[in-house]
N, C-alpha and C positions, 0 to 999 in steps of 0.2 A: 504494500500500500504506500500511499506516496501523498503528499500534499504539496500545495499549488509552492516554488519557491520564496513566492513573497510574503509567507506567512509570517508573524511577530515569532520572535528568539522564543524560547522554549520559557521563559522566564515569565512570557506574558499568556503561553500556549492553555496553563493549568487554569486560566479565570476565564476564556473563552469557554461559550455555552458548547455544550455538542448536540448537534437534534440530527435524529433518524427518522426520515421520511422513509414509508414504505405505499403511502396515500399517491396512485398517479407516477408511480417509477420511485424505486431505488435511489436515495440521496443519503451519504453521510454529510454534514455538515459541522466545519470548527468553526466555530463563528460564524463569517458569510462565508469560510474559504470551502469548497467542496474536497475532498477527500476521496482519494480514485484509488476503489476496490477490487480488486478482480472477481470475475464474475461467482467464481465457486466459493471466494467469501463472502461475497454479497449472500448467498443463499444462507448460510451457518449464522450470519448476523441478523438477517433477516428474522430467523426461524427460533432462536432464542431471544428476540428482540418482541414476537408474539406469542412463545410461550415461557414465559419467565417463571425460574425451578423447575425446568422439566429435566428428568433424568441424563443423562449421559445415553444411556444405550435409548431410550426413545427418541432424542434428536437423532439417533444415528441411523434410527431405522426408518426416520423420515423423510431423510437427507439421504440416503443410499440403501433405498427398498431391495433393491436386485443383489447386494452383496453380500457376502456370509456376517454373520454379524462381530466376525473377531476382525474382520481388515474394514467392516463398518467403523468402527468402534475407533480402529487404530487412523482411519482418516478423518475420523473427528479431533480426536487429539493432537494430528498436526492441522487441521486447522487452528483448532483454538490456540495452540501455541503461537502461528501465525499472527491471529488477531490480539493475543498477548500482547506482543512485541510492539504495536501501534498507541501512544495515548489518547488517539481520540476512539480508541476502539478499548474499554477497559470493561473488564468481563467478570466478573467476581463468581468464584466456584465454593462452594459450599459440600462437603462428602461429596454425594454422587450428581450433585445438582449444576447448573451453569446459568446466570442471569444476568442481564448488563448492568453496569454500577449503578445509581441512581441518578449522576451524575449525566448519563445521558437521556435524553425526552424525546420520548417515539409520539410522533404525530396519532399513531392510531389509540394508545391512550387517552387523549385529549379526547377524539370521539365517542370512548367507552365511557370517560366520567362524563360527560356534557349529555350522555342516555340515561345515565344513573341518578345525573340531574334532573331531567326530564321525568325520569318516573317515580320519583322519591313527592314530584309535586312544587320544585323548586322553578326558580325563573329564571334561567339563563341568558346573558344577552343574546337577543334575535338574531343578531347576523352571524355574531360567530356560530349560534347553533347552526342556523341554517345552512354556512360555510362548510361547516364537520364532515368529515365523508365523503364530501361532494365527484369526488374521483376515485374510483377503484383502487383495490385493493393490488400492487404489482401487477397490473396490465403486461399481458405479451408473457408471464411463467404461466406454467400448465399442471407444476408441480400437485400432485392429488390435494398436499396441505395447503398449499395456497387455494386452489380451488373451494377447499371447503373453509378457508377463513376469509375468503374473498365473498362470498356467499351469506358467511353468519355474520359479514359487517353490514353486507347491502340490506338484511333485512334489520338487521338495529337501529341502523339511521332510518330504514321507510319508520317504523313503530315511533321511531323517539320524534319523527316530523307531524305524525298521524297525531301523538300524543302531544306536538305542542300546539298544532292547532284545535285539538277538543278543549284544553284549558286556557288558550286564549278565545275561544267562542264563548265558554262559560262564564271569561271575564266580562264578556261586553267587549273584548279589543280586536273589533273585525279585520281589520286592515293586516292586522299581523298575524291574526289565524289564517286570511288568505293568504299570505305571503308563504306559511309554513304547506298549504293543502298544496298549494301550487309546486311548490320544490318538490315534495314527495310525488307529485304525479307528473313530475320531468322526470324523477329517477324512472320511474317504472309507470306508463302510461296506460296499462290495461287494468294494473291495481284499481279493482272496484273504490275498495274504500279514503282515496284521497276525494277522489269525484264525488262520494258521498258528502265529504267533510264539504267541499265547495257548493253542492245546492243547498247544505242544510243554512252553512255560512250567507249567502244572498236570502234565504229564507229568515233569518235573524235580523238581515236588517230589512228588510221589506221591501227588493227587487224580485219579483217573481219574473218576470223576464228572466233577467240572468238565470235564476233556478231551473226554470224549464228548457234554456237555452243550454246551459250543463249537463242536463241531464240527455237530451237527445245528441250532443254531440259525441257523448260518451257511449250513449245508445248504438250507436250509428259505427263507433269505432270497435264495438265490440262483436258488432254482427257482420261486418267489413272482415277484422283480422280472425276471429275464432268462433262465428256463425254460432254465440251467444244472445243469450237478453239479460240485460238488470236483475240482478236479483230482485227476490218481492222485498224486503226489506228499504233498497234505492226505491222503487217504484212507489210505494206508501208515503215517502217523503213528500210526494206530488201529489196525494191524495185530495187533499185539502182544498189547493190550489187548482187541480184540472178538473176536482169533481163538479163543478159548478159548468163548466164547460161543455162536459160532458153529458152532463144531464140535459141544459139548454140544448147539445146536439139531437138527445133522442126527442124531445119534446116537439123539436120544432118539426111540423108538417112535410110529407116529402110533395114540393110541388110539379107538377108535370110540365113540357116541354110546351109553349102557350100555340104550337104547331097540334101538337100531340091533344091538345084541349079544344081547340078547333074539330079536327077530323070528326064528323058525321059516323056515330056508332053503326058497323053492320049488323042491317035487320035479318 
């Protein structure tokens, strides 16, 4: 590993922040200066940087599934030795454990406390929540653990946007529960229930346009890509509102074609 040459003396190295991006590509960061890993470290810092205390022999069978698990085992420990050797990469081993010092800040933390926030009932600032996540989990690895932590991020951040726009509805703060319904159905556009949160959101404040307007756009995109309907649940939302429509539809007389009311009955 290598850092950029114009970094500050080593003197100033130890007060410089260290943050691990893993949100939207692989970054180590010493301060602003990036830090260039090779790619088979990136994976070991990666994978202990998302599962902090995990054993020795389970990173190894994460990290090299195909291999017996004694030359698993034994290429784990020259990695870590490796990443030893680096200060902005400090790794603190425990018995059989391995975890990165405290001293480094992995971005995807941030997103797991700012949900823990969210659903403890706390208020986080709006933008950084909504920022959280916003990018995938190491884009472009295939790795089966990335896959499956890439997966249990994307649906934390849907819940924790789903969940802050129900308690900014309940507050009365529309503008910023749309702002939250809205993000979570950019992440994932077929999820019934951000679209949910958006008619009932215009229903809160007394645009029934917009509500009915959300609701058939959503209607429309769901019978386009997956030849679904609305759950009864969505549809009920409308109740209220189309019933009145509805009824004036049936009520009113079907009238005949004023050609058709002309024409002479045959005798």
């Amino acid at each position: 590993m290598a850092v950029d040459p114009s970094m500050p003396t080593a003197g100033h190295r130890a007060a410089a922040p260290i943050r691990l991006h893993l949100l939207g590509g692989f970054r180590l960061l010493h301060g602003d200066t990036p830090v260039v890993v090779p790619r088979g470290l990136q994976r070991v810092l990666a994978l202990v940087g998302l599962r902090p205390g995990a054993t020795r022999s389970h990173l190894a069978g994460l990290l090299w599934p195909d291999a017996p698990e004694e030359r698993a085992l034994s290429s784990l420990r020259t990695a870590l030795w490796r990443l030893r050797q680096d200060p902005c990469c400090p790794l603190i081993t425990s018995g059989d454990t391995v975890r990165l010092d405290p001293v480094v800040r992995v971005d995807v933390d941030a997103l797991v406390g700012t949900a823990a926030r969210v659903r403890d009932g706390d208020d986080p600032c709006t933008a950084a929540a909504l920022a959280a996540g916003r990018h995938d989990l190491l884009p472009g690895w295939y790795d089966d653990w990335v896959l499956a932590e890439r997966e249990r991020l994307r649906q934390l951040r849907l819940h924790m946007l789903e969940g802050l726009a129900d308690h900014y509805l309940a507050a009365g703060r529309h503008g910023e529960a749309l702002e939250a319904a809205l993000e979570a159905m950019a992440a994932e556009p077929l999820r019934e229930t951000p679209h949910r949160l958006v008619v009932r959101i215009h229903l809160a404040e007394g645009n029934a346009f917009e509500a009915v307007h959300a609701f058939y756009v959503y209607r429309d995109l769901l019978r386009r890509e997956l030849r679904l309907e609305p759950s009864a649940t969505m549809t009920a939302l409308l109740d209220e509102t189309l019933g009145p429509i509805r009824q004036a539809s049936r009520d009113t007389p079907v009238r005949r074609p004023a050609a058709e009311r002309a024409a002479p009955r045959a005798r």
